[in-house]
TORPA-4810 file (N, C-alpha, C, O; in nm, 3 decimals):
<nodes>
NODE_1_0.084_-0.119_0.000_0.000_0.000_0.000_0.088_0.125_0.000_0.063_0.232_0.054_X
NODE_2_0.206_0.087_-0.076_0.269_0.229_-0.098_0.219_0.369_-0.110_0.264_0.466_-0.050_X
NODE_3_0.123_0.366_-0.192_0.057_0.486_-0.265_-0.027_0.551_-0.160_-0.039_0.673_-0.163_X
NODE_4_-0.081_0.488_-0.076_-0.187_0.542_0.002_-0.131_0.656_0.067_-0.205_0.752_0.043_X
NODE_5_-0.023_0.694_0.147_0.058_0.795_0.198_0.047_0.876_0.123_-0.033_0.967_0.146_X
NODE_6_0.131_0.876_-0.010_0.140_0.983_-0.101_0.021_1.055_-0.170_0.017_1.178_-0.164_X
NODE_7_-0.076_0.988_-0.236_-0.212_1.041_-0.241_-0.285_1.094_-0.104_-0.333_1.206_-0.120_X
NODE_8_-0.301_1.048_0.004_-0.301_1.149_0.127_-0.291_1.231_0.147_-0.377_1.313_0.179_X
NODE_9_-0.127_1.249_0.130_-0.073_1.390_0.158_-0.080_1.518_-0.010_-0.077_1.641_-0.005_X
NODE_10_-0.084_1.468_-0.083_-0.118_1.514_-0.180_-0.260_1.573_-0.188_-0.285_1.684_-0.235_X
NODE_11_-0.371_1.468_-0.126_-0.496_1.612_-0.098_-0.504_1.638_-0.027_-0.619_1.664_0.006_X
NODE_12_-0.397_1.661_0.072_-0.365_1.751_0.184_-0.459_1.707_0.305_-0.500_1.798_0.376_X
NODE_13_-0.500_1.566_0.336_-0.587_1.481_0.422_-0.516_1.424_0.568_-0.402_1.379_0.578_X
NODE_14_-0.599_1.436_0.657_-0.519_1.373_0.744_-0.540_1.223_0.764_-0.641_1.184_0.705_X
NODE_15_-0.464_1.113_0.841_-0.488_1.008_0.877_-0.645_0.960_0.876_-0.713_0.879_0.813_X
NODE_16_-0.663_1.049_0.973_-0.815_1.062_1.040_-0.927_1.095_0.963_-1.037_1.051_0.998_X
NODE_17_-0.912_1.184_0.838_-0.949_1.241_0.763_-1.011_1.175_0.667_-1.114_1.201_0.605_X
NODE_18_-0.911_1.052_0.658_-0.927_0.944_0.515_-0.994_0.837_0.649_-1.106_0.795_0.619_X
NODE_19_-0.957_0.801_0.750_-1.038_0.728_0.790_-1.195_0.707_0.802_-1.269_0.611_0.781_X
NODE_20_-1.218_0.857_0.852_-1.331_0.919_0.904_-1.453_0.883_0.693_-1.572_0.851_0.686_X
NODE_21_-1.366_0.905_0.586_-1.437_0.954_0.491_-1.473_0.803_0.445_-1.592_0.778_0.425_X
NODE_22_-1.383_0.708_0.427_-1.419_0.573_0.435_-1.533_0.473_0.554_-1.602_0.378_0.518_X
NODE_23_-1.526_0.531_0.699_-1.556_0.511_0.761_-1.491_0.352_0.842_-1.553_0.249_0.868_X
NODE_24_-1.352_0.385_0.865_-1.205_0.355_0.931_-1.184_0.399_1.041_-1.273_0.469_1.089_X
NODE_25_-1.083_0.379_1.107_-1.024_0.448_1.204_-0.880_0.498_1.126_-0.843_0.468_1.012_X
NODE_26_-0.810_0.588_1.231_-0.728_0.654_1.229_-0.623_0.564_1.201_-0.554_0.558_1.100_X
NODE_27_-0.619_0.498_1.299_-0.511_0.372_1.302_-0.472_0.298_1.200_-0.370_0.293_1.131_X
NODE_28_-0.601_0.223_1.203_-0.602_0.145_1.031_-0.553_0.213_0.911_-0.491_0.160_0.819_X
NODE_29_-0.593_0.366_0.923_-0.479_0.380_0.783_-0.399_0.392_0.803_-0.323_0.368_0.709_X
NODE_30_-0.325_0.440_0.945_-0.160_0.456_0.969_-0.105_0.313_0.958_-0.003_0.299_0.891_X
NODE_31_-0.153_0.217_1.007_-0.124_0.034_1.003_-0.138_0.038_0.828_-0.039_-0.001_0.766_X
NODE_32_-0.233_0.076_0.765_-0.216_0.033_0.611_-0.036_0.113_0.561_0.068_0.062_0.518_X
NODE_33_-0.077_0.264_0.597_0.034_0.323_0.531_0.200_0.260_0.570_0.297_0.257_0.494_X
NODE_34_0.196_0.232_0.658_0.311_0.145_0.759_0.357_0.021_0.698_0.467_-0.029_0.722_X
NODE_35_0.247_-0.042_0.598_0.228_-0.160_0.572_0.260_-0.253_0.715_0.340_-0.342_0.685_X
NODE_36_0.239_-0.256_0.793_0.209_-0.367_0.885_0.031_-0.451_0.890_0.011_-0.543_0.968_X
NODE_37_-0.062_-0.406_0.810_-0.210_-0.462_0.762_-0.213_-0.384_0.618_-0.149_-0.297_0.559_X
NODE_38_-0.349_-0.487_0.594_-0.390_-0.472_0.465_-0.504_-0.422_0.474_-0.576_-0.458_0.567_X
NODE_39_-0.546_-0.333_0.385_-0.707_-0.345_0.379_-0.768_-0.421_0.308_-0.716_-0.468_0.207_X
NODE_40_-0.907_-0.453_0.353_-0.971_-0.541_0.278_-1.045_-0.519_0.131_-1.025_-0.397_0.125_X
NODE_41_-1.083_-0.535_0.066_-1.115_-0.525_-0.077_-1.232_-0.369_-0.087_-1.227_-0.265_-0.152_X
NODE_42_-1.331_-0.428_0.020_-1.400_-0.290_0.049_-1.365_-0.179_0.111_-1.464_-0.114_0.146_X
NODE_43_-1.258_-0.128_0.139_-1.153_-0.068_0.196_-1.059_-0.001_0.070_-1.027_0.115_0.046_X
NODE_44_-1.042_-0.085_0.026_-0.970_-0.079_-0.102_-1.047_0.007_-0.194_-0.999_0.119_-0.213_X
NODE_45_-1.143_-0.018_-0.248_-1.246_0.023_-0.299_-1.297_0.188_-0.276_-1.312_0.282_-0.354_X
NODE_46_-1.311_0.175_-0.166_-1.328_0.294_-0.092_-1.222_0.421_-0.103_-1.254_0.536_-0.135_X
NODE_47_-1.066_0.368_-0.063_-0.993_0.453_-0.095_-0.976_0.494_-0.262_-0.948_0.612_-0.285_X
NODE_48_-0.986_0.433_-0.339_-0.964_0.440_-0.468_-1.053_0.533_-0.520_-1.046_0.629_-0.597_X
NODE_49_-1.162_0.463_-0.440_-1.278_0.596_-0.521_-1.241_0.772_-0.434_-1.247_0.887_-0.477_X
NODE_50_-1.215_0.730_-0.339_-1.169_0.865_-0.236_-1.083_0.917_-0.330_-1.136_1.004_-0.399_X
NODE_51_-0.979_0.897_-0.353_-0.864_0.938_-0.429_-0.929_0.955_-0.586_-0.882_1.057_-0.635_X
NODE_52_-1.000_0.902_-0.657_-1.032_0.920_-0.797_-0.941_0.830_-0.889_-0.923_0.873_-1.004_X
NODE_53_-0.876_0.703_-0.851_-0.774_0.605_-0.934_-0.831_0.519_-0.921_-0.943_0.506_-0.872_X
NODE_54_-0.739_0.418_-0.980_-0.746_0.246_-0.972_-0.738_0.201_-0.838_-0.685_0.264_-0.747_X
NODE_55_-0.805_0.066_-0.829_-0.732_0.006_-0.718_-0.626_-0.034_-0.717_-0.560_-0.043_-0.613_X
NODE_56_-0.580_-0.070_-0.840_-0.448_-0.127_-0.947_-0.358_-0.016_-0.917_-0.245_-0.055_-0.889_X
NODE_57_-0.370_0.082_-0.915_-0.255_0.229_-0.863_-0.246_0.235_-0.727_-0.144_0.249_-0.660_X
NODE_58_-0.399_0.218_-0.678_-0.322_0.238_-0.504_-0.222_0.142_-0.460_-0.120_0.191_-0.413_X
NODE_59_-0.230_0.028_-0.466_-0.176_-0.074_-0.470_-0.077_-0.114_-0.590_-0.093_-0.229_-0.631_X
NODE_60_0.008_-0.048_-0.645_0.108_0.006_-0.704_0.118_-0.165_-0.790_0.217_-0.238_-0.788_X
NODE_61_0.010_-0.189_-0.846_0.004_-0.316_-0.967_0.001_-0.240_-1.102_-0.010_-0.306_-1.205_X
NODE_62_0.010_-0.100_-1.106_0.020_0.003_-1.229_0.073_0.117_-1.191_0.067_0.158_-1.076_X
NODE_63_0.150_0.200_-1.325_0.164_0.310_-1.310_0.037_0.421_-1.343_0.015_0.526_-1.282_X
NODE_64_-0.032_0.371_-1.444_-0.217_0.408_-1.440_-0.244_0.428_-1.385_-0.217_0.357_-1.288_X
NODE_65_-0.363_0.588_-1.346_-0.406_0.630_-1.279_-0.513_0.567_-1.252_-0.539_0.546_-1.133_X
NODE_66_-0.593_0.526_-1.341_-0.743_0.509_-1.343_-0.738_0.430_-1.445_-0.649_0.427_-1.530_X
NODE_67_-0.889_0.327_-1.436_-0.946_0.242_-1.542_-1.090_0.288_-1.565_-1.165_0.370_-1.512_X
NODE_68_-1.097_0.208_-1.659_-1.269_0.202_-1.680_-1.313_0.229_-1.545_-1.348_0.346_-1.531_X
NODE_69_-1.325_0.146_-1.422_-1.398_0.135_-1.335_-1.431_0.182_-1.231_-1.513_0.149_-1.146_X
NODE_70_-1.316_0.313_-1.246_-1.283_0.448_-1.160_-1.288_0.565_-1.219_-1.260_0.672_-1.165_X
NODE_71_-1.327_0.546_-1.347_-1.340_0.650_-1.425_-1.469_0.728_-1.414_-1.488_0.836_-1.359_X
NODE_72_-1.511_0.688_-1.446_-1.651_0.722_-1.388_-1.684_0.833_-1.276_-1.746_0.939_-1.288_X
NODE_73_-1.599_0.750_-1.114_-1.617_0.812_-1.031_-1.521_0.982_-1.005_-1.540_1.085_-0.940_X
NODE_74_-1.416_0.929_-1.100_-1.320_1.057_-1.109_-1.349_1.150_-1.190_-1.300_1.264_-1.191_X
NODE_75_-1.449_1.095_-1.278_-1.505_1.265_-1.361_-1.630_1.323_-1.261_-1.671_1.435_-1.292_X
NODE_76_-1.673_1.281_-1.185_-1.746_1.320_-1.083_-1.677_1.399_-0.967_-1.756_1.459_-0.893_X
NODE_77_-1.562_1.409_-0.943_-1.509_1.525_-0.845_-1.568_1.662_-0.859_-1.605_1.715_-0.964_X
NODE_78_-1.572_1.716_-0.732_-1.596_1.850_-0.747_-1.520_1.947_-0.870_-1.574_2.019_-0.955_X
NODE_79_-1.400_1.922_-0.850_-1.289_2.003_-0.966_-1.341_1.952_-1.095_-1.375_2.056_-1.152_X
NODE_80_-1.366_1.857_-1.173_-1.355_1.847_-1.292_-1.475_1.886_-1.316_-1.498_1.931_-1.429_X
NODE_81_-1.590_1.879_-1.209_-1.730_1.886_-1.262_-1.722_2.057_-1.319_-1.736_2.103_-1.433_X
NODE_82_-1.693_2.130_-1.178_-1.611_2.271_-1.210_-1.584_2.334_-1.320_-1.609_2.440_-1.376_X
NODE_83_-1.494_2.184_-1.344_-1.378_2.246_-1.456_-1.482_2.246_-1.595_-1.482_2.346_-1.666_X
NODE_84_-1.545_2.161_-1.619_-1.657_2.131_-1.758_-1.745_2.254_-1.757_-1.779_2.312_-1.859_X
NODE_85_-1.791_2.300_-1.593_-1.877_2.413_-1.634_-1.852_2.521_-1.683_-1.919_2.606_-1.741_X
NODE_86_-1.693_2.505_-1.640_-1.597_2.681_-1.690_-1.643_2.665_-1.857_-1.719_2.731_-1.928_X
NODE_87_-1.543_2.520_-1.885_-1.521_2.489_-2.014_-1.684_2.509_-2.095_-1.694_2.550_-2.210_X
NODE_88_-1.757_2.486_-2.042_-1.900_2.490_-2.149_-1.917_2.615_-2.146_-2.009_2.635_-2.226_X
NODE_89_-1.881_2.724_-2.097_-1.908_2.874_-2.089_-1.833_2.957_-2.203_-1.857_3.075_-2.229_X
NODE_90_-1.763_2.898_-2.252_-1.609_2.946_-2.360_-1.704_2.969_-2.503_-1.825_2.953_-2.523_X
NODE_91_-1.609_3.007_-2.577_-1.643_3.047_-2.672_-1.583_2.904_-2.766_-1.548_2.802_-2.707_X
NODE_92_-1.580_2.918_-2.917_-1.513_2.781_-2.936_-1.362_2.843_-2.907_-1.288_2.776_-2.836_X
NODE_93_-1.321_2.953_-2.953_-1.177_2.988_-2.964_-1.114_2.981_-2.856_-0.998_2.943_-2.843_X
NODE_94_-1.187_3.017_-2.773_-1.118_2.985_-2.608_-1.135_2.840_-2.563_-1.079_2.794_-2.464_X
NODE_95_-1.223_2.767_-2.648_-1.230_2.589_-2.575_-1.062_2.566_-2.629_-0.972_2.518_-2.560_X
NODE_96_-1.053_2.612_-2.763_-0.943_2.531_-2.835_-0.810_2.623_-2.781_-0.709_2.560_-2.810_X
NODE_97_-0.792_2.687_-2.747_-0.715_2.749_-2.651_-0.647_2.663_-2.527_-0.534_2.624_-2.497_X
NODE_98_-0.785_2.654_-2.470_-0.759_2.582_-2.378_-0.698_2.456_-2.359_-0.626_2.426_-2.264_X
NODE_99_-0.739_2.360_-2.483_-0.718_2.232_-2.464_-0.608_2.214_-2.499_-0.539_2.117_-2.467_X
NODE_100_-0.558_2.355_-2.610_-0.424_2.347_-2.627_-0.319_2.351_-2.472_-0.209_2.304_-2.442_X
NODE_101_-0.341_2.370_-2.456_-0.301_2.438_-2.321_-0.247_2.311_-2.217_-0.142_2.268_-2.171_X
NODE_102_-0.393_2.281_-2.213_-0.443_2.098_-2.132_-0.321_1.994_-2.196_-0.251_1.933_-2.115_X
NODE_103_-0.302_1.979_-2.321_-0.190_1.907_-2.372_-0.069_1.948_-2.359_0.012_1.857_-2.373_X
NODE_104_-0.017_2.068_-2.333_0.094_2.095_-2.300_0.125_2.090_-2.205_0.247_2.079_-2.194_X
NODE_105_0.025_2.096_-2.041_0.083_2.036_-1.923_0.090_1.920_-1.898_0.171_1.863_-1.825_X
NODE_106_-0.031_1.859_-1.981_0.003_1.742_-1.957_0.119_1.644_-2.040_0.077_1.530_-2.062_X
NODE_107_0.226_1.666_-2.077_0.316_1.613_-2.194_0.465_1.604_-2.043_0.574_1.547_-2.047_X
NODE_108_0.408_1.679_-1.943_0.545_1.740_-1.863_0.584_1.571_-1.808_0.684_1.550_-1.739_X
</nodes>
């Protein structure tokens, strides 16, 4: 459960934070992040969708962020939903602007 730490601290969550949102204890994710336990599949599940990836990424069986089966739940974040409403407000010249844009950070 490498990944679980780093996605954590990356949305700036605490222990407790990710416990509390799964409905965990505190502990259990410090024991997951520690790797001294595992979580169980529904656990698993849970964090993945928390985070917006694979279970296959939390659990570092890919460098892939996401599959089909998390996809779903990750275009559903607050931010991207956000982000589509900015984007449907544009003009076309500013969509294509933009996306230019979108491909160039993402290439880094």
């Amino acid at each position: 459960m490498i990944r679980l730490k780093e996605l954590r601290i990356e949305k700036g969550l605490s222990q407790e934070e990710v416990g509390r949102a799964i409905n965990a204890t505190q502990r259990s994710v410090g024991r997951w992040e520690q790797g001294t336990h595992e979580p169980n599949s529904t656990y698993l599940i849970s964090l993945a969708r928390l985070f917006g990836c694979s279970v296959d990424y939390l659990i570092c069986n890919t460098d892939e962020w996401g599959n089909s089966g998390t996809e779903e739940a990750t275009l559903k974040t607050p931010d991207v939903i956000k982000m589509v409403r900015l984007f449907n407000n544009l003009d076309e010249c500013q969509k294509q602007a933009l996306l230019l844009v979108a491909e160039l950070f993402s290439k880094k």
